[in-house]
N, C-alpha and C positions, 0 to 999 in steps of 0.2 A: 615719146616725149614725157619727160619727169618731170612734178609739179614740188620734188620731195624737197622738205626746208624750206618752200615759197610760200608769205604768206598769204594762202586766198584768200582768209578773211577782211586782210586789207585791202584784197584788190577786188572782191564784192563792194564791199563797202565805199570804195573809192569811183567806183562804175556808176554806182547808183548818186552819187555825190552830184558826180560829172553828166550822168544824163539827164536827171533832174534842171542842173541849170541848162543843160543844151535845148531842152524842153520850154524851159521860161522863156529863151532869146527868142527861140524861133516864131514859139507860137502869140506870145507878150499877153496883153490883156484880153487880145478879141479872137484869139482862137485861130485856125488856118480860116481865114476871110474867100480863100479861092475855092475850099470844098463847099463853104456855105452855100457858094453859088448852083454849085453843079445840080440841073435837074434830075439825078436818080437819087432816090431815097438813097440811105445807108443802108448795109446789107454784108454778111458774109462773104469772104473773100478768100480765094487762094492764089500765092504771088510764089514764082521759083528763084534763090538767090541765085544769080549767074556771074561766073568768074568769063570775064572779056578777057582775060590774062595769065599764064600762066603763075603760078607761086607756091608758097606755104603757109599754111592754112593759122592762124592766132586771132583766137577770138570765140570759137564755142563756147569755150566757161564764162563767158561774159555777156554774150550776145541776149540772152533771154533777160537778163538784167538793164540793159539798155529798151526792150520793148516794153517791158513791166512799167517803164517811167509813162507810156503812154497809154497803157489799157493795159488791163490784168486778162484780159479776153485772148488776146495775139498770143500763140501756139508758136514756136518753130521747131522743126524738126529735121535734123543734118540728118543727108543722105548717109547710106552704109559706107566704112572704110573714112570718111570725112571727121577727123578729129583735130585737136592741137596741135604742129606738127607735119600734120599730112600733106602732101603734095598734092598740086591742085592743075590741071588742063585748062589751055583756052578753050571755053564754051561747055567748061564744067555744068551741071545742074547741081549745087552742094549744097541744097538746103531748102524747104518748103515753111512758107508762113503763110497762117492762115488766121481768122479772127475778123471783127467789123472791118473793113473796106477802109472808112474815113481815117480809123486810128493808125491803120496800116501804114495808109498815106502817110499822115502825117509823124508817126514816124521813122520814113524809109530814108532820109537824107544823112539823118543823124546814126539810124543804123551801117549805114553805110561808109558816113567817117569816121566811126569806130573800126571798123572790121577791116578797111583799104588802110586805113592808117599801118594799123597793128600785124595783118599781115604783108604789108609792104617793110616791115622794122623782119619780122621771120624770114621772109628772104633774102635780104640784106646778110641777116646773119648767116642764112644755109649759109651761101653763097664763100663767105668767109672760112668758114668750118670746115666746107669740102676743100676747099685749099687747101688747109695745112692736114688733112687728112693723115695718117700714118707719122707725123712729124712726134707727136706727143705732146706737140702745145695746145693749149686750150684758147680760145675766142671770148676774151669777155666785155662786156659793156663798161660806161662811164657814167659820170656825171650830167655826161651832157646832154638833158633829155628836155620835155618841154613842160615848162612848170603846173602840176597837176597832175599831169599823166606820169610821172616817175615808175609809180606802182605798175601800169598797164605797161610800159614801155619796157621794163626788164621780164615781165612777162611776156610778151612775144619775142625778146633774145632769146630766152628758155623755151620755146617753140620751136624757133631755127635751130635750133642744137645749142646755142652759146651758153656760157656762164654768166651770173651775177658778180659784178666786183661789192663794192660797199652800197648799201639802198642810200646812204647821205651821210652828214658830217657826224650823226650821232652815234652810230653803229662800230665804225673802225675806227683808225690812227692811221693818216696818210700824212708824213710829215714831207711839203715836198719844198722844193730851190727858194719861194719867197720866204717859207718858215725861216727857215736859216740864213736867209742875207748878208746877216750880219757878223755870220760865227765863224772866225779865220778858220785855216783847214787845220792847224792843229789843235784847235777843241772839237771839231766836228764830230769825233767818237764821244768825246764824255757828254757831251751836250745831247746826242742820241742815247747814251747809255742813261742818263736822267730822265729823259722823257720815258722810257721804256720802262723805267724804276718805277716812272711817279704811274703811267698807264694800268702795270700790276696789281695798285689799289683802286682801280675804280670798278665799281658794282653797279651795275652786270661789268664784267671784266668785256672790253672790246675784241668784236670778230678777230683782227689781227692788229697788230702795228708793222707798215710800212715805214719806207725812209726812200725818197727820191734821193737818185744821184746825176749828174749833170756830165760828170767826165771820172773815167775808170782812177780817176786818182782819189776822187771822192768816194769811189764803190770801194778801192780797197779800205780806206778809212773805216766806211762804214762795216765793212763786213769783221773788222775788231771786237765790235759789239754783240754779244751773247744773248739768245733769246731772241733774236727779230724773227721774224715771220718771213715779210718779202722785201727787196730791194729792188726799187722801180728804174730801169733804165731809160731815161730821156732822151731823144731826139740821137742816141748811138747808130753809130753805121754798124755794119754786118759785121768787117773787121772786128770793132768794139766790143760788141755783142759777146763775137766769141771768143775774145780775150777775158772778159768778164767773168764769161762760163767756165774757161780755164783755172780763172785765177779759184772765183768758190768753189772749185771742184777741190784744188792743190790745199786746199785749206781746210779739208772734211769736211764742207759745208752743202753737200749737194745731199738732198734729202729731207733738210731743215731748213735751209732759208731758197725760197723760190725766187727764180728773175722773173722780173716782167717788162716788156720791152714795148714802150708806147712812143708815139710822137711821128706825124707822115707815112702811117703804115694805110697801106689802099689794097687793093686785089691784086696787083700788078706786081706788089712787094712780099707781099703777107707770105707767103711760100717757101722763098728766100730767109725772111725774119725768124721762121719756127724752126729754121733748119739751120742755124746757128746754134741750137740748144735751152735754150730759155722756155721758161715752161708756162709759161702765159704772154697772151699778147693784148693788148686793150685798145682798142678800138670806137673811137667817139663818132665815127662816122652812122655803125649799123644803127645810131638813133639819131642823132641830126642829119645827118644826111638821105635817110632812107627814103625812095620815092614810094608814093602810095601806091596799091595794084588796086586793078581797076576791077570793081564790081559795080553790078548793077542788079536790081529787082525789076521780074518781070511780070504779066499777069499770065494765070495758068488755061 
């Protein structure tokens, strides 16, 4: 798994943001009140993370980051072979923490919806990836992630195999169906060919400029337009798809403007979708929808 062009600065930084406050809610003004109780002193400890579930593994570059919020003392260290990425057995041993007992405890809840989160979003995405396997399209994430966690959440797509689309509205130009509402179809090229004009001037220049289209009568419009990047195909059936692929092909345009083909795509479809020719597929599911994998910490 390649971390190349992601930035981990922001997503250290965004870890420690997010377990800082998860630390505030849990523990609030009086601290864990139920280890108080406990009659054993405080003491060194060693706990084994245990995968109750098969998956793929997103969250080592981060995990030491989320302990640090609660003692600088807590050690962990991933078994051999266990990295970002790697596939994991039910009844895994993938990881050894050790450090005071108390801090441990308290906290292994938050370590744990970190990591079940994150790699339950990696598997989601394998899962995708090996589908369209050998097709040539790529798996990529969305917008649709949970406010906060952005940063973490494209990071375990890039675990699962998948690509990053835009990190948010600052980075690219997604110009999609509400943009245009109002623009009859015959200005729909010169009204893309301006935005694309005026995009050119802006510093830092944006990742790419997109342009949704809704119906192949709008893709051909758009694909008039010199210089786009990608044209996002909505909600098209397969047919669609590969009429699409037809038409920018017949028009020199395969190599320079990519399709992307989003809208009702699941595991059931996704196989189907790549193999119409389109060379991305985007996927809002592998982060809203992704169920967590189940870990747990145990005592050694």
């Amino acid at each position: 798994m390649s971390l190349e062009s992601f930035d981990t600065d922001a997503l250290h930084a965004r870890v420690r943001e997010l377990a800082e406050l998860a630390r505030s809610e849990d523990l609030g003004q009086r601290g864990d009140i139920t280890c108080g109780l406990l009659p054993t002193p405080a003491h060194d400890a060693e706990y084994r993370l245990v995968a109750r579930q098969g998956g793929v593994l997103a969250g080592c570059l981060i995990a030491q980051d989320v302990l640090q919020a609660y003692d600088r003392r807590i050690e962990l260290t991933w078994a051999d072979g266990y990295d970002d990425g790697a596939r994991f057995e039910p009844g895994a041993d993938a990881a050894r923490i050790r450090g005071p007992s108390l801090s441990i405890l308290a906290a292994e809840r938050t370590l744990l919806n970190f990591l079940q989160r994150l790699c339950g979003i990696a598997t989601t995405t394998r899962a995708y990836v090996e589908a369209v396997a050998g097709t040539g399209a790529g798996i990529y994430d969305t917008r649709k992630t949970t406010p906060g966690w952005r940063v973490l959440e494209k990071y375990a797509v890039r675990c699962g195999g998948g690509r990053n689309h835009r990190m948010g509205l600052h980075d690219a130009v997604l110009v999609k169906d509400n943009h245009l509402a109002d623009v009859p179809a015959e200005r729909l090229a010169a009204v893309v060919a301006e935005i694309l004009n005026q995009a050119a001037s802006l510093s830092p220049p944006p990742a790419f400029v997109e342009v949704e289209a809704d119906t192949l009568e709008q893709a051909e419009q758009i694909f008039k337009v010199a210089g786009l990047d990608l044209v996002l195909l909505d909600n098209f059936s397969n047919a669609e798809l590969r009429r699409a692929v037809r038409l920018r092909d017949s028009l020199g345009l395969k190599g320079k403007v990519e399709l992307e083909a989003s809208g009702g795509i699941n595991l059931e479809n996704v196989r189907s979708v790549a193999e119409t020719g389109v060379e991305r597929i985007s996927v809002g599911a592998i982060t809203h929808s992704a169920p967590a994998v189940d870990l747990g910490l145990e005592t050694v």
